[in-house]
MIPA-544890 format. One record per residue: residue in three letters; x, y, z of N, C-alpha, C, O in turn. Coordinates in steps of 0.02 Angstrom, whole numbers, plus 50000, padded with zeros to 5 digits. Example, Ala and Ser with C-alpha at 12.3 -4.5 7.8 and 13.67 -1.06 7.14 Angstrom:
BEGIN
<'ALA', <50660, 49716, 50390>, <50615, 49775, 50390>, <50660, 49835, 50390>, <50712, 49834, 50423>>
<'SER', <50642, 49888, 50354>, <50684, 49947, 50357>, <50645, 50002, 50394>, <50670, 50057, 50402>>
This chain:
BEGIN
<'UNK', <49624, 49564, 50812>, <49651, 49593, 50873>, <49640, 49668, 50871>, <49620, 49694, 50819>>
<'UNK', <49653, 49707, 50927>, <49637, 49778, 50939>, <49702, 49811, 50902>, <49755, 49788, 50881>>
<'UNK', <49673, 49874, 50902>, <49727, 49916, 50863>, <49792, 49925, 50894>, <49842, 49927, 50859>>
<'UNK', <49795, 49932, 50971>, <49864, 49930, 51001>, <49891, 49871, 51019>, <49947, 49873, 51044>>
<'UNK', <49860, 49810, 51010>, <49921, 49766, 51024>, <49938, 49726, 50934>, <49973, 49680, 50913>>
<'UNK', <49896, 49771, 50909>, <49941, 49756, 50820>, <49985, 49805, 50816>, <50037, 49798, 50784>>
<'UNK', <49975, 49848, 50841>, <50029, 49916, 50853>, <50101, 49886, 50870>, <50155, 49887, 50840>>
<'UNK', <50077, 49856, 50938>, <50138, 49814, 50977>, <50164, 49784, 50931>, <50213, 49809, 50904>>
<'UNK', <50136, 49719, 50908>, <50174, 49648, 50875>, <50208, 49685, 50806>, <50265, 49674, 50786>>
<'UNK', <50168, 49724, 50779>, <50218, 49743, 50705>, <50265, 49799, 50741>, <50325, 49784, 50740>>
<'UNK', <50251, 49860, 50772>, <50319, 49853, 50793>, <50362, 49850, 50825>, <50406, 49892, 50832>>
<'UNK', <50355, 49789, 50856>, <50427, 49723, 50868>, <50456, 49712, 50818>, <50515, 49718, 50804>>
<'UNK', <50398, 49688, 50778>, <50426, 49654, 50700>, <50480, 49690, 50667>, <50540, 49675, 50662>>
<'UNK', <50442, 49746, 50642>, <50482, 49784, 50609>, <50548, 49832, 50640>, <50586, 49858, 50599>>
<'UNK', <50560, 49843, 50714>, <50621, 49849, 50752>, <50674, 49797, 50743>, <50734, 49813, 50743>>
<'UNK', <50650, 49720, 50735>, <50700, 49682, 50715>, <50720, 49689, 50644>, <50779, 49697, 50630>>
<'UNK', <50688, 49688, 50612>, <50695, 49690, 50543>, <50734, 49739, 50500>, <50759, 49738, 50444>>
<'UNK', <50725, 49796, 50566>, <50763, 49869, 50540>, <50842, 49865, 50555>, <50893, 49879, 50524>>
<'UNK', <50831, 49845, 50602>, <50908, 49831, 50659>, <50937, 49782, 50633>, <50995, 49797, 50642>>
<'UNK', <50937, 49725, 50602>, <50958, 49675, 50578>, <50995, 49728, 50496>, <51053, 49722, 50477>>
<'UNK', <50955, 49766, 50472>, <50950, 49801, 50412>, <51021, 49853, 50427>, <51055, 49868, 50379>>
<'UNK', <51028, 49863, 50458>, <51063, 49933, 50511>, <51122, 49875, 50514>, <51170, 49882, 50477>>
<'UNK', <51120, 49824, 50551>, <51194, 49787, 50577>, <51230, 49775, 50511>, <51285, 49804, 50507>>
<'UNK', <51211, 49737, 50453>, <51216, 49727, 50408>, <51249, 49753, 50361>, <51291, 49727, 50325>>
<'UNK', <51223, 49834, 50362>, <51251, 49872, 50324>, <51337, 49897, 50364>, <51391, 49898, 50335>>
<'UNK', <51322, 49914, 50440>, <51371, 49914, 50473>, <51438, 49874, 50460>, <51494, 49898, 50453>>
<'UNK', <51419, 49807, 50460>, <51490, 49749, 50446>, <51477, 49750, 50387>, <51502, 49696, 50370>>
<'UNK', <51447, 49781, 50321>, <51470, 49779, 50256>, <51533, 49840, 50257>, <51591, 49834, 50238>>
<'UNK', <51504, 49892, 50281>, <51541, 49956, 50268>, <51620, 49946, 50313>, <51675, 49970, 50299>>
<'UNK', <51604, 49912, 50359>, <51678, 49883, 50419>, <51720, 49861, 50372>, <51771, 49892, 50356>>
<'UNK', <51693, 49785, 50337>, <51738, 49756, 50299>, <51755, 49775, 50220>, <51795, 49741, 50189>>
<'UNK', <51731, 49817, 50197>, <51771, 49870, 50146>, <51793, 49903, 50165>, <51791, 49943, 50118>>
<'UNK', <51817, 49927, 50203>, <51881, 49992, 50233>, <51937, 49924, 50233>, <51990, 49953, 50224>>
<'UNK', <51950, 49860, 50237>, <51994, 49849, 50268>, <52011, 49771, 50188>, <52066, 49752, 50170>>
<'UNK', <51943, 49747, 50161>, <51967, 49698, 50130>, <51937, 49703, 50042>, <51876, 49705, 50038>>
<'UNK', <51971, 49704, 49986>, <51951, 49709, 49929>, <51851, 49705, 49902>, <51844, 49651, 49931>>
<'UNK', <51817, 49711, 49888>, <51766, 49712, 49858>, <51757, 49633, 49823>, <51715, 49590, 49836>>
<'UNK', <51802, 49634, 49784>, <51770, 49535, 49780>, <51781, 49530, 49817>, <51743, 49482, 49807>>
<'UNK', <51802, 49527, 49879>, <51812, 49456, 49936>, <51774, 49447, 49975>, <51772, 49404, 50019>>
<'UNK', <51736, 49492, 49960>, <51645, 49512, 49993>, <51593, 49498, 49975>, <51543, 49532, 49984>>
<'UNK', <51597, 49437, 49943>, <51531, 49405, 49911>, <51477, 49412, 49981>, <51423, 49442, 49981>>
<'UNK', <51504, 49380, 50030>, <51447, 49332, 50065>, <51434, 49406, 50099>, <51373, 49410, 50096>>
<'UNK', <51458, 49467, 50132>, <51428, 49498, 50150>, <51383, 49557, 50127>, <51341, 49589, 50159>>
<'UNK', <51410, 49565, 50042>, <51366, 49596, 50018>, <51312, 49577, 49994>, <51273, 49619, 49973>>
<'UNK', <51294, 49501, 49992>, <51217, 49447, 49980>, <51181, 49476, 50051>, <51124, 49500, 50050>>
<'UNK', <51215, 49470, 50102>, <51167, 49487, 50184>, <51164, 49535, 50178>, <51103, 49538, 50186>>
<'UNK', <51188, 49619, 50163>, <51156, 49668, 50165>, <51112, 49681, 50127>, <51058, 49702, 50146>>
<'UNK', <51135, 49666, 50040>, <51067, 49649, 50008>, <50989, 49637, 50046>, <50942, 49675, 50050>>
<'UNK', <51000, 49560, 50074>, <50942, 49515, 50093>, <50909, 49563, 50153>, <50849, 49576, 50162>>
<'UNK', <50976, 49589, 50199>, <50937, 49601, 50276>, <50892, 49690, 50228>, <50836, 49708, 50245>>
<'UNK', <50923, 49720, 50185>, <50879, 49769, 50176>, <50830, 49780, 50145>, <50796, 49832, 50147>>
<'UNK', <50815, 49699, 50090>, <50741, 49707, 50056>, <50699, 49669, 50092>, <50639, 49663, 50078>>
<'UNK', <50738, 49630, 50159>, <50685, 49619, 50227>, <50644, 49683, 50269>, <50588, 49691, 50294>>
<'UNK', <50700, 49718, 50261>, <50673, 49784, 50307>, <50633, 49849, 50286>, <50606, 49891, 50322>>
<'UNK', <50640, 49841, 50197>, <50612, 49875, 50162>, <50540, 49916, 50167>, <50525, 49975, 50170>>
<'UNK', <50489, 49829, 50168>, <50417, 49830, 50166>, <50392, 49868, 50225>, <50347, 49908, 50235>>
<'UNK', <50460, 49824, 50276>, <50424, 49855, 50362>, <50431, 49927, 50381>, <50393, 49957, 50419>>
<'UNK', <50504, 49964, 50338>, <50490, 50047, 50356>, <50439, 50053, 50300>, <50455, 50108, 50277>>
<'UNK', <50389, 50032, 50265>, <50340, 50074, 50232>, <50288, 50083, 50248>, <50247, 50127, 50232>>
<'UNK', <50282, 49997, 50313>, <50236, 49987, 50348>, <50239, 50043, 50409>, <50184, 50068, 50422>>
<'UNK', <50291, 50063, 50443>, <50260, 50116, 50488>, <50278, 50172, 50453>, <50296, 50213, 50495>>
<'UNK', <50283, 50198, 50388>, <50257, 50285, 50391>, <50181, 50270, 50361>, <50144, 50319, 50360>>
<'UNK', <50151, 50203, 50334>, <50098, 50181, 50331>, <50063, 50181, 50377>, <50012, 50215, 50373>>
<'UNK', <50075, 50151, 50429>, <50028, 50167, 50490>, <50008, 50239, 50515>, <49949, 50247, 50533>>
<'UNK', <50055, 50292, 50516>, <50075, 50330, 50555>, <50033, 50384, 50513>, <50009, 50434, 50539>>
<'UNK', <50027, 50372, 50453>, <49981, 50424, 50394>, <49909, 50388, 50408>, <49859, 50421, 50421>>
<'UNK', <49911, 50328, 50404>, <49838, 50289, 50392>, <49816, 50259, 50454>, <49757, 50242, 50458>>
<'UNK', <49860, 50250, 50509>, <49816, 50214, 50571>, <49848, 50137, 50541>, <49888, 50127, 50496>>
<'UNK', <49808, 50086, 50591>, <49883, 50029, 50577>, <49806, 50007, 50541>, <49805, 50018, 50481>>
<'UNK', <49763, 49987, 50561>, <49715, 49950, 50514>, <49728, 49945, 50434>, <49737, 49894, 50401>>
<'UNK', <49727, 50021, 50408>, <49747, 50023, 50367>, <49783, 50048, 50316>, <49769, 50060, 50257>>
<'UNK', <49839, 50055, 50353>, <49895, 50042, 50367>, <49924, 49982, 50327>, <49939, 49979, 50267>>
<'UNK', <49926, 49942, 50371>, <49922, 49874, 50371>, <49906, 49849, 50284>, <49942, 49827, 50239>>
<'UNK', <49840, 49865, 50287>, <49800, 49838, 50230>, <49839, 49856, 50160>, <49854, 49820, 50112>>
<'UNK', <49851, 49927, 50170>, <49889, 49955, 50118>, <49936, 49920, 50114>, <49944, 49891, 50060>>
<'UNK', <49971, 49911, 50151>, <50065, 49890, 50130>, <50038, 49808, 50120>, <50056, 49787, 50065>>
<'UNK', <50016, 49779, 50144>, <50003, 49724, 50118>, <49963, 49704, 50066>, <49962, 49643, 50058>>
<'UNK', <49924, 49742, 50023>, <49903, 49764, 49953>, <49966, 49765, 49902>, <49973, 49733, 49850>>
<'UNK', <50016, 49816, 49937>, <50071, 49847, 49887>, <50108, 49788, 49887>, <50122, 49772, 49829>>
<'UNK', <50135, 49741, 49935>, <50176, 49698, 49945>, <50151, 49639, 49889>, <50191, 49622, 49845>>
<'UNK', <50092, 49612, 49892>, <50049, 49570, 49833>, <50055, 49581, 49775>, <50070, 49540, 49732>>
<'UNK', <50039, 49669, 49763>, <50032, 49696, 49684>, <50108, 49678, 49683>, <50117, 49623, 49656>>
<'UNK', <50163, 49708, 49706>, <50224, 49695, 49697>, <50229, 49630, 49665>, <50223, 49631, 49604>>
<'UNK', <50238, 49571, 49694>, <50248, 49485, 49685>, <50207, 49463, 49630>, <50208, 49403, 49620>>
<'UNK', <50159, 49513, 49580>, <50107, 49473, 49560>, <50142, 49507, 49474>, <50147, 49474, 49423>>
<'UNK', <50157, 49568, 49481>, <50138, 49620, 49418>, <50200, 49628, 49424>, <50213, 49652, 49369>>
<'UNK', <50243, 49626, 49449>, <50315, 49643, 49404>, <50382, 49551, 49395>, <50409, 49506, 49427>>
<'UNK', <50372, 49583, 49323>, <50404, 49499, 49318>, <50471, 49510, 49320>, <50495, 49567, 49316>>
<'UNK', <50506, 49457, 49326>, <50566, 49441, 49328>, <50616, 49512, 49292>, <50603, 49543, 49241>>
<'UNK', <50671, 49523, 49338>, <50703, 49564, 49296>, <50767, 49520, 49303>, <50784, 49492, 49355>>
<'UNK', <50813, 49518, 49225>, <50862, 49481, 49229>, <50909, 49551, 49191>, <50898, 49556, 49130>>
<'UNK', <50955, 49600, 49219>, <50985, 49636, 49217>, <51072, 49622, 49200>, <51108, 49581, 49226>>
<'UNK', <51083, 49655, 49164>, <51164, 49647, 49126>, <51216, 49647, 49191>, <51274, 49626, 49191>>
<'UNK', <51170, 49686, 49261>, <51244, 49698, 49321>, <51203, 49640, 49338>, <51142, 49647, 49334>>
<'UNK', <51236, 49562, 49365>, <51235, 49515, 49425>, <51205, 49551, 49490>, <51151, 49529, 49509>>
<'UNK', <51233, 49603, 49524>, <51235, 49655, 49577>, <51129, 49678, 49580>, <51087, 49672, 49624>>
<'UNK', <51126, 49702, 49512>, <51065, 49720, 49507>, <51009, 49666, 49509>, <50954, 49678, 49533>>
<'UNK', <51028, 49600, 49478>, <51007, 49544, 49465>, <50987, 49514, 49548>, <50932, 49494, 49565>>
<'UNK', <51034, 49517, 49581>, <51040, 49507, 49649>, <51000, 49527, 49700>, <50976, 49493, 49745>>
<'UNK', <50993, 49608, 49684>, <50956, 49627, 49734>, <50894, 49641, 49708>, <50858, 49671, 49748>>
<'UNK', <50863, 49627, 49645>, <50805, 49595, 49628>, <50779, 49542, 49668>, <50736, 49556, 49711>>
<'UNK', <50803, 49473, 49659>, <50771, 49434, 49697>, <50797, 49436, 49754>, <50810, 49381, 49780>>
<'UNK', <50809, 49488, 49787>, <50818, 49502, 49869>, <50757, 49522, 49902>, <50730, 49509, 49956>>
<'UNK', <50745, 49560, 49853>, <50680, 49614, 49855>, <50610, 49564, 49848>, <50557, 49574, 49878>>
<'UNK', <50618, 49529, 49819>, <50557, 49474, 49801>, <50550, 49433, 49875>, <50496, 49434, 49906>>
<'UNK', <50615, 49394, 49901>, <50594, 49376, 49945>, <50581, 49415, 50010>, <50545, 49401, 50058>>
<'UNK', <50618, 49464, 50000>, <50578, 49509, 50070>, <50524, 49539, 50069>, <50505, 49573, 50117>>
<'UNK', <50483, 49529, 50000>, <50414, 49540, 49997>, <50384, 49475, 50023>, <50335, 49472, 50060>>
<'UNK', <50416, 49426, 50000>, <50363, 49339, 50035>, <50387, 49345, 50107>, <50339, 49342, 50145>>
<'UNK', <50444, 49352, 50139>, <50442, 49362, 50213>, <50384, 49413, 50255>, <50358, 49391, 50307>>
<'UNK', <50366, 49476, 50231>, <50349, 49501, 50252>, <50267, 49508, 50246>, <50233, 49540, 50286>>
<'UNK', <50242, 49475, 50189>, <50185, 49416, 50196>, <50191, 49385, 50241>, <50167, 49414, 50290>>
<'UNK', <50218, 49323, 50255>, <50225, 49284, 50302>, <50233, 49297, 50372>, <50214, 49252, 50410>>
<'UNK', <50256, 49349, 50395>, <50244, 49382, 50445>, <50198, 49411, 50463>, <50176, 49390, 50516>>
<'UNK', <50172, 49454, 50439>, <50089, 49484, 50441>, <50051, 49422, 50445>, <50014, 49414, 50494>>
<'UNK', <50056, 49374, 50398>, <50008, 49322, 50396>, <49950, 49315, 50461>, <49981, 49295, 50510>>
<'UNK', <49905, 49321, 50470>, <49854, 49306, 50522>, <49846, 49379, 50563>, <49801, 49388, 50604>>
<'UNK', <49884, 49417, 50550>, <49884, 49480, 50590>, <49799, 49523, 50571>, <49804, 49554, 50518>>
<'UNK', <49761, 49526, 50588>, <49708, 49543, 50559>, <49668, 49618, 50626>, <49642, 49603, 50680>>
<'UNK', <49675, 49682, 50604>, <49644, 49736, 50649>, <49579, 49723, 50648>, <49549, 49687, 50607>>
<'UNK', <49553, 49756, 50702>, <49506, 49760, 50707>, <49458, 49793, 50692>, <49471, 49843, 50724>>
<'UNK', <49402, 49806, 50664>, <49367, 49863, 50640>, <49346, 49925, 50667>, <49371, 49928, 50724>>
<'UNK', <49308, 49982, 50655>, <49310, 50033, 50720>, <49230, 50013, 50748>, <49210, 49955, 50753>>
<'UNK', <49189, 50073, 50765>, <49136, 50049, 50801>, <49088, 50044, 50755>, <49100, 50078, 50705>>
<'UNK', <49036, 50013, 50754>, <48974, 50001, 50700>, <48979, 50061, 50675>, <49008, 50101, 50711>>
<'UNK', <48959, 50081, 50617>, <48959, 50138, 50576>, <48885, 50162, 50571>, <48839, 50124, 50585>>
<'UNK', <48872, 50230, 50548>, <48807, 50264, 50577>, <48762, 50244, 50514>, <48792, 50219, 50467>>
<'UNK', <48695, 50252, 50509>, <48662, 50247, 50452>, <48705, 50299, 50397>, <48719, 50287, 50338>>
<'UNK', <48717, 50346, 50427>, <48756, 50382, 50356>, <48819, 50345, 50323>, <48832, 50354, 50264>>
<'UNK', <48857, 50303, 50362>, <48939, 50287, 50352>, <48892, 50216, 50316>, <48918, 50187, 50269>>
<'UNK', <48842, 50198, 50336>, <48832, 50119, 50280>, <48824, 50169, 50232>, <48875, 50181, 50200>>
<'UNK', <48769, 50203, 50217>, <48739, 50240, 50151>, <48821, 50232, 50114>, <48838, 50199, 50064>>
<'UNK', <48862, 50276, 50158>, <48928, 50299, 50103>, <48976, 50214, 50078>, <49017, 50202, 50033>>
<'UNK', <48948, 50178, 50126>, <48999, 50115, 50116>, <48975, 50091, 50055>, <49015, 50078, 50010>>
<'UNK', <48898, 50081, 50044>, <48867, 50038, 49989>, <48896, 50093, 49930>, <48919, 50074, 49876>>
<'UNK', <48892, 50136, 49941>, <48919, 50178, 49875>, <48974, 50161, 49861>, <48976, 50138, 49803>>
<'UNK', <49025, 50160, 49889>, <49091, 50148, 49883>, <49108, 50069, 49844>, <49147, 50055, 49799>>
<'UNK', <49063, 50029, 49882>, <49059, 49959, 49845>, <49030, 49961, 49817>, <49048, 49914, 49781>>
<'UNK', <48959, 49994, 49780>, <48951, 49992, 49710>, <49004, 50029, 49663>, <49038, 49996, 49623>>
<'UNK', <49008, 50071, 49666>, <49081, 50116, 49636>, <49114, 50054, 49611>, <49113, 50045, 49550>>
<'UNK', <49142, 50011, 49647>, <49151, 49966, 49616>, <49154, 49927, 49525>, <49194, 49921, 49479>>
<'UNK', <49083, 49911, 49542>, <49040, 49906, 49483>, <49028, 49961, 49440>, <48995, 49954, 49389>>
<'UNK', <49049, 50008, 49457>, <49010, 50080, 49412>, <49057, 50072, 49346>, <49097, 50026, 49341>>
<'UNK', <49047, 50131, 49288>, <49076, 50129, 49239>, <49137, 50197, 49241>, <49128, 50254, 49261>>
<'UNK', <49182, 50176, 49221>, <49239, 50241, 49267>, <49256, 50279, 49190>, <49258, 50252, 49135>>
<'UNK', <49266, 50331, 49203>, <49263, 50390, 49164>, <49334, 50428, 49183>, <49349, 50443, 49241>>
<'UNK', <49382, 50444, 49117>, <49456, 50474, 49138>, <49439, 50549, 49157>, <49395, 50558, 49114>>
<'UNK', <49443, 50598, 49185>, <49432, 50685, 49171>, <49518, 50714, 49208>, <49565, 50679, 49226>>
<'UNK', <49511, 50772, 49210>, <49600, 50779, 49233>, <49570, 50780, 49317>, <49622, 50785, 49349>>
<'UNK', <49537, 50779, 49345>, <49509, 50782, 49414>, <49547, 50694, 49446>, <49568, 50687, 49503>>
<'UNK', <49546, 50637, 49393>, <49547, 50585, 49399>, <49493, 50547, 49368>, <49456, 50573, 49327>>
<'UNK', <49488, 50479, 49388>, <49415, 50425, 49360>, <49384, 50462, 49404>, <49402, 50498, 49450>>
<'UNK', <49322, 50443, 49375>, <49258, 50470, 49421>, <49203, 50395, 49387>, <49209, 50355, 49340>>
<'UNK', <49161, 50403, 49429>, <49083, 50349, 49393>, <49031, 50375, 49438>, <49050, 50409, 49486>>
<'UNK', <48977, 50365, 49432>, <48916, 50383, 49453>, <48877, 50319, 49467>, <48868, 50278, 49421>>
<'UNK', <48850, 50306, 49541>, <48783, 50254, 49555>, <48759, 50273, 49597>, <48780, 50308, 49642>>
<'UNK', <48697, 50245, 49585>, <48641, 50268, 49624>, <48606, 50219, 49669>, <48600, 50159, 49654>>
<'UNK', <48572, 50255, 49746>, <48580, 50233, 49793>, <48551, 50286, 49829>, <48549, 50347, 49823>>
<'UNK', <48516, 50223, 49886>, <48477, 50290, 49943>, <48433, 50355, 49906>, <48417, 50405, 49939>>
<'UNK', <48416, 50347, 49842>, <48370, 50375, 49827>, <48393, 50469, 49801>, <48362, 50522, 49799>>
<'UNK', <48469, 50445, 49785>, <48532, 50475, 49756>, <48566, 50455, 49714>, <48583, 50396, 49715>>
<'UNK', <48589, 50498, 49660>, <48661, 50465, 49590>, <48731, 50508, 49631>, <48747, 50568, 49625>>
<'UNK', <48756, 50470, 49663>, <48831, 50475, 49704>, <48875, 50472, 49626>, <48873, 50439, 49574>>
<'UNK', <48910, 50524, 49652>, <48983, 50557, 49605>, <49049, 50536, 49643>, <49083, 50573, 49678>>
<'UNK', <49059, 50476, 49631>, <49122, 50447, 49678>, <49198, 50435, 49605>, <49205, 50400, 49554>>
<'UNK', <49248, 50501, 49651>, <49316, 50496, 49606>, <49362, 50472, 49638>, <49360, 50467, 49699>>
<'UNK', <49417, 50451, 49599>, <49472, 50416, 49634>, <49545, 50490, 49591>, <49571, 50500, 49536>>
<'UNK', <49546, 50516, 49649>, <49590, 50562, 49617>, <49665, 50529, 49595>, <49677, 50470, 49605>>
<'UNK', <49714, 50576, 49562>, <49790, 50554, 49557>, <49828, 50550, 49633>, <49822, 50574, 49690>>
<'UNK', <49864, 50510, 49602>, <49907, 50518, 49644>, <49947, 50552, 49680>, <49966, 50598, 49643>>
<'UNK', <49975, 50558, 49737>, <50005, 50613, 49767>, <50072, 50601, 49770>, <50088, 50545, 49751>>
<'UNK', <50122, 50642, 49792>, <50206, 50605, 49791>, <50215, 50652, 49872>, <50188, 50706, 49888>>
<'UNK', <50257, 50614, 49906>, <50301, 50637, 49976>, <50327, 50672, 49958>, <50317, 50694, 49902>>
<'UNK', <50387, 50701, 50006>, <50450, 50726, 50016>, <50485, 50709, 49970>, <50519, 50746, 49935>>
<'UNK', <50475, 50618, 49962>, <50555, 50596, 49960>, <50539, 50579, 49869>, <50581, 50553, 49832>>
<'UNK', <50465, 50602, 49844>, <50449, 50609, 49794>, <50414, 50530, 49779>, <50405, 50521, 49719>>
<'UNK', <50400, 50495, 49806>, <50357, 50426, 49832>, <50294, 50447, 49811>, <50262, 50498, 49825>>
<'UNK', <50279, 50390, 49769>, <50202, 50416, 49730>, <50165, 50363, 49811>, <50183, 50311, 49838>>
<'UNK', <50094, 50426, 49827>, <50084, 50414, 49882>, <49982, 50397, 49841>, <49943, 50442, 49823>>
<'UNK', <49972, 50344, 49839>, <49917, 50330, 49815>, <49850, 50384, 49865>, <49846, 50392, 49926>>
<'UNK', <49806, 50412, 49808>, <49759, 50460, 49848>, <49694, 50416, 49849>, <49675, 50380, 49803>>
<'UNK', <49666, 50424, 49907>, <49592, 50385, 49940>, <49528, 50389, 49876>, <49531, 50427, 49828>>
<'UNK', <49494, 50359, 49885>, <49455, 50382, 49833>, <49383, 50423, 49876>, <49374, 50420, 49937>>
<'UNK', <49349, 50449, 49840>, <49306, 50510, 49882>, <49241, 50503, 49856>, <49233, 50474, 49803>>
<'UNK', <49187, 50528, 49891>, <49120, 50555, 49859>, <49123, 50606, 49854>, <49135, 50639, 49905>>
<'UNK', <49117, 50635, 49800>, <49122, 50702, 49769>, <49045, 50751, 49798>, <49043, 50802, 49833>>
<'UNK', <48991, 50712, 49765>, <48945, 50754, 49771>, <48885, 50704, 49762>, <48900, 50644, 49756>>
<'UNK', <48817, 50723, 49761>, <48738, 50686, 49758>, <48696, 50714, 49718>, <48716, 50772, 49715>>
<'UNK', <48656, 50711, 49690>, <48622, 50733, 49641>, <48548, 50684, 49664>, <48543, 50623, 49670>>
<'UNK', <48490, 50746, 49673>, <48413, 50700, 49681>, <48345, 50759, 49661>, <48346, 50801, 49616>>
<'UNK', <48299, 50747, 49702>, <48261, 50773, 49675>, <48249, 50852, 49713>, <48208, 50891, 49689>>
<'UNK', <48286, 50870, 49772>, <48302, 50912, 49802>, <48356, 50955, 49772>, <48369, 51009, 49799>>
<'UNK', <48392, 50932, 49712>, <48461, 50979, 49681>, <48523, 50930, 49685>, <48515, 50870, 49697>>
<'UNK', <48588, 50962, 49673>, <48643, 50939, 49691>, <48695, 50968, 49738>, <48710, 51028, 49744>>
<'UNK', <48718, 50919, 49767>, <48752, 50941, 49836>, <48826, 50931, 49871>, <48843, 50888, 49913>>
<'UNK', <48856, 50970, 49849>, <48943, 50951, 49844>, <48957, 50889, 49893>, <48901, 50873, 49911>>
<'UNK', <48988, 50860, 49915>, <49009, 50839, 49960>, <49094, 50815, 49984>, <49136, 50833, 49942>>
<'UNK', <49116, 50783, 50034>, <49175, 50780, 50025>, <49188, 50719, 50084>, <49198, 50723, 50145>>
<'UNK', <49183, 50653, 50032>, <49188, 50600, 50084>, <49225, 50546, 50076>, <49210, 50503, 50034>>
<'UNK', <49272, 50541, 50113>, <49337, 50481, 50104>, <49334, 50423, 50077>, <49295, 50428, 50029>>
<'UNK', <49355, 50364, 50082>, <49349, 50296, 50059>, <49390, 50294, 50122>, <49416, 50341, 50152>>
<'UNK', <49392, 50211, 50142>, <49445, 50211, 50188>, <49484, 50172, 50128>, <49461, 50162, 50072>>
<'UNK', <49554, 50151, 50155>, <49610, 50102, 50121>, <49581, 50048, 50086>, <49604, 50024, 50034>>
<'UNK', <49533, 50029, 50114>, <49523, 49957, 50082>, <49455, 49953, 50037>, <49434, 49905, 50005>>
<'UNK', <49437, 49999, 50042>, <49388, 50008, 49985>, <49413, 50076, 49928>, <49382, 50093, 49877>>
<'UNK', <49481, 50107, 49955>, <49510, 50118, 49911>, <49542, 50105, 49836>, <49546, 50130, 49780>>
<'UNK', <49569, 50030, 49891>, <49607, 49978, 49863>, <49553, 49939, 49809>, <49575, 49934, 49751>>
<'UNK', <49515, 49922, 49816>, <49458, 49891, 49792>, <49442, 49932, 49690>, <49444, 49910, 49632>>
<'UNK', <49428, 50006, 49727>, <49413, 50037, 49675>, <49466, 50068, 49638>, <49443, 50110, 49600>>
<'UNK', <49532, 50062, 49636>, <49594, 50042, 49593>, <49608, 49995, 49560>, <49647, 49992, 49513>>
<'UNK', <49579, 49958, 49580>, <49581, 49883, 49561>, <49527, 49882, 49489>, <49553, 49871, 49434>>
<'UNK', <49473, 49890, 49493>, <49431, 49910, 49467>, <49440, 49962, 49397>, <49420, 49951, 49340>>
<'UNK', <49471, 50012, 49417>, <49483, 50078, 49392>, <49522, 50063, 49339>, <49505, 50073, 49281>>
<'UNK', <49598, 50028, 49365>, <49643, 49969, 49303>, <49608, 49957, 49280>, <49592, 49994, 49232>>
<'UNK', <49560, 49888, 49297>, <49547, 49837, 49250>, <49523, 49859, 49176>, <49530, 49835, 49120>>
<'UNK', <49468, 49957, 49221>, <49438, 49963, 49136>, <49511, 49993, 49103>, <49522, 49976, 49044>>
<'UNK', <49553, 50030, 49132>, <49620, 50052, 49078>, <49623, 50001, 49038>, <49608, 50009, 48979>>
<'UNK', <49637, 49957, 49056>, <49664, 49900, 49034>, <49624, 49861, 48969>, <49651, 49836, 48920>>
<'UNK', <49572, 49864, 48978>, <49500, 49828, 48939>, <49497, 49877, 48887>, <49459, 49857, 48843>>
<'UNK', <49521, 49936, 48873>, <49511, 49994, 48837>, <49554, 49972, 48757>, <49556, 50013, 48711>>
């Protein structure tokens, strides 16, 4: 579908999801002014639940709103996966903590399930230059990644060029939110010299070459 009526449907989505998040907390905070703390099982399970429902979806629009919903999108539903896949079970000494662990788990599978089929649309054919930079980016892939304090970096060659493609560190917000950084073409190297350059990845071939970037940490 087009970019504004995914705009639309997620957020609907995520207006309910927030507001439900919002009421929740409302009749938690009502009914402690007036009735003991145990006697509040069942409404402190729903504020729990309604806020690791609503969680994914405010990350999804300051996601959009930095990245465009495409990807946007792609991102938070990357993070939502890595989430469910790579962090195991936490069984914690507070019940309370224990609790809103698997609160958080399932409002990561809801919010899968919601997105589910939601799929943007791409932008307009890309120019002979934007393929050149795409195949780089997906070989990057494959390349051999190298630590420096700049970030990984790897080198492949292409178009009759050795492309210098890094995936810098990470960045943090305001709110001090490690804000994952794009990965880039640095520069080209041929038989003409070498030639700085300064060229994005989008999200999903971001995502791709993180993926990647781990695996060699990891293999090390």
């Amino acid at each position: 579908m087009d970019a504004a009526t995914a705009l639309k449907r997620l957020t609907y989505y995520a207006e309910i999801r927030i507001e439900d998040d919002e009421k929740a907390r409302r009749e938690l905070a009502a009914a402690l002014a007036n009735e003991p703390a145990t006697e509040l099982s069942a409404q402190i399970e729903s504020a729990l639940t309604a806020s690791a429902i609503a969680k994914p979806w405010r990350q999804l629009m300051k996601r959009m709103e930095r990245y465009g919903v495409r990807d946007g999108l792609i991102l938070e539903q990357g993070n939502a996966v890595d989430s469910l896949l790579s962090h195991g079970m936490t069984m914690s000494t507070s019940p309370v903590r224990t609790a809103a662990w698997f609160a958080e788990q399932e409002g990561l599978r809801r919010f899968l399930s919601d997105i589910d089929g939601i799929e943007v649309d791409e932008d307009e054919p890309a120019s002979d230059d934007a393929r050149i930079h795409n195949a780089v980016f997906a070989s990057a892939v494959h390349g051999t990644w190298k630590e420096t304090n700049l970030g990984a970096i790897t080198e492949v060659n292409g178009a009759g060029y050795t492309w210098t493609v890094n995936l810098p560190h990470s960045e943090r917000d305001d709110q001090g939110q490690k804000i994952p950084a794009k990965a880039r073409i640095t520069g080209r190297s041929g038989f003409g010299g070498d030639e700085f350059l300064d060229i994005e990845a989008t999200v999903t071939q971001t995502v791709a070459i993180v993926d990647a970037v781990m695996a060699t940490r990891r293999n090390r």
